[in-house]
Biotite code that builds the C-alpha atoms (Angstrom):
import biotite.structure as struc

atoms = struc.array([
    struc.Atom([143.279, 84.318, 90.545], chain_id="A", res_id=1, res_name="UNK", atom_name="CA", element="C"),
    struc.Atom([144.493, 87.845, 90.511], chain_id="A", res_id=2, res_name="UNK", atom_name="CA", element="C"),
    struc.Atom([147.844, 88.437, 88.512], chain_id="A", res_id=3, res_name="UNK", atom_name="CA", element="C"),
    struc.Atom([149.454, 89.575, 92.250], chain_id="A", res_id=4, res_name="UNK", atom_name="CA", element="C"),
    struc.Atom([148.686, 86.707, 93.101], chain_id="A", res_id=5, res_name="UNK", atom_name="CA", element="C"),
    struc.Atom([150.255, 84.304, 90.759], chain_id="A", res_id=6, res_name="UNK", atom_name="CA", element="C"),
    struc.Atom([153.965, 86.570, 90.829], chain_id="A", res_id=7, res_name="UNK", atom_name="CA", element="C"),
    struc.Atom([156.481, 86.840, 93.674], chain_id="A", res_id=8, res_name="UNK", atom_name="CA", element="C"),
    struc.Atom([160.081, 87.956, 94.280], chain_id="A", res_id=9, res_name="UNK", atom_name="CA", element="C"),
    struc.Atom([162.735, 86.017, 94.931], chain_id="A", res_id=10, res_name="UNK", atom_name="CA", element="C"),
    struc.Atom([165.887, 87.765, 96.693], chain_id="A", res_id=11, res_name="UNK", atom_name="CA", element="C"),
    struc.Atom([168.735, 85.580, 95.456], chain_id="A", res_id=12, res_name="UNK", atom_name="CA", element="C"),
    struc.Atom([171.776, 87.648, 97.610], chain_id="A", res_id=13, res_name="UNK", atom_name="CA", element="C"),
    struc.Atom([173.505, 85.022, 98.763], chain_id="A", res_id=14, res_name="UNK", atom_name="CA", element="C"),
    struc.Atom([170.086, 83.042, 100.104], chain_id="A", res_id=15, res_name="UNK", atom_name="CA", element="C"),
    struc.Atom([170.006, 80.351, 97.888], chain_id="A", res_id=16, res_name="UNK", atom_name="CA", element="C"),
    struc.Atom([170.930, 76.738, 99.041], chain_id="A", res_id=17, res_name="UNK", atom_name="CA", element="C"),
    struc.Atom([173.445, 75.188, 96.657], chain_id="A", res_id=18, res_name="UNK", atom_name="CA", element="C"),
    struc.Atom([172.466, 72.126, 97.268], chain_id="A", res_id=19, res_name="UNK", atom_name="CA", element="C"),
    struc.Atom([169.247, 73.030, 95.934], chain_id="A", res_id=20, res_name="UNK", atom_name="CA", element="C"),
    struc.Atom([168.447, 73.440, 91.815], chain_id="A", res_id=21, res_name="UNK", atom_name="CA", element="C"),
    struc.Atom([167.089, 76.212, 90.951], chain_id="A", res_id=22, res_name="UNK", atom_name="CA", element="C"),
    struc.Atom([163.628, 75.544, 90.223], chain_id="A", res_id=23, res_name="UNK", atom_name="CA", element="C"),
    struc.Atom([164.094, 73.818, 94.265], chain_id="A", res_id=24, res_name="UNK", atom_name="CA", element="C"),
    struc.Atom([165.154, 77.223, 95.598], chain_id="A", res_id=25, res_name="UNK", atom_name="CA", element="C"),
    struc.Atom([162.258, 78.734, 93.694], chain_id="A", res_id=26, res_name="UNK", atom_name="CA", element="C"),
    struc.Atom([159.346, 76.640, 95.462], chain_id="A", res_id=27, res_name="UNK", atom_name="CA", element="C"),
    struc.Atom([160.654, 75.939, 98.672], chain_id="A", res_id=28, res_name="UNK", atom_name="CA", element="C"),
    struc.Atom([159.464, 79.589, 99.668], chain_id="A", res_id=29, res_name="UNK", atom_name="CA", element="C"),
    struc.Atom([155.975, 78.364, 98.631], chain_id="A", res_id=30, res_name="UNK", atom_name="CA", element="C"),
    struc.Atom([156.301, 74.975, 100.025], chain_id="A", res_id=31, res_name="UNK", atom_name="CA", element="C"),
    struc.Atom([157.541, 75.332, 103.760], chain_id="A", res_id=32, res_name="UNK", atom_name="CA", element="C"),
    struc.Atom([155.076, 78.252, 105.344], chain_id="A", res_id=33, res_name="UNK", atom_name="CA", element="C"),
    struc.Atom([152.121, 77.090, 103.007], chain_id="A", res_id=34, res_name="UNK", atom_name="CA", element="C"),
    struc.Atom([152.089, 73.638, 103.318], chain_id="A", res_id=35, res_name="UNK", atom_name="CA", element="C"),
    struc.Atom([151.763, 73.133, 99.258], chain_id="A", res_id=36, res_name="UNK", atom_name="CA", element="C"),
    struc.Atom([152.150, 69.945, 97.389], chain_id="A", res_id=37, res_name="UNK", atom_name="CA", element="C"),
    struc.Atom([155.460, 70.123, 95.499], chain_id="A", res_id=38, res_name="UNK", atom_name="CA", element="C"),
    struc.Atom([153.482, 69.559, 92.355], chain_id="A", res_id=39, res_name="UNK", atom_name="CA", element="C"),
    struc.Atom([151.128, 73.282, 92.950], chain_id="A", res_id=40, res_name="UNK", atom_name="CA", element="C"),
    struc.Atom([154.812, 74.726, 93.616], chain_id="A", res_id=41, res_name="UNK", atom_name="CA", element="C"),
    struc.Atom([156.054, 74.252, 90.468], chain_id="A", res_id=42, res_name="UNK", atom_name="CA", element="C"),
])
């Protein structure tokens, strides 16, 4: 796997869910349009 692959960006103004931890608001980009198991998320 390429290294563009493995990184992302994660805009933080004001779109994080509080209710959420932070490692949550991390992988629930990756989780929702991709269908990955929590686990692969993290």
């Amino acid at each position: 796997m390429r290294a563009e692959e493995r990184m992302g960006i994660l805009f933080q103004r004001g779109a994080l869910f509080s209710s959420l931890s932070v490692l949550d608001n991390g992988a629930l980009p990756l989780i929702e349009p991709t269908a990955l198991a929590c686990s692969a998320a993290e």
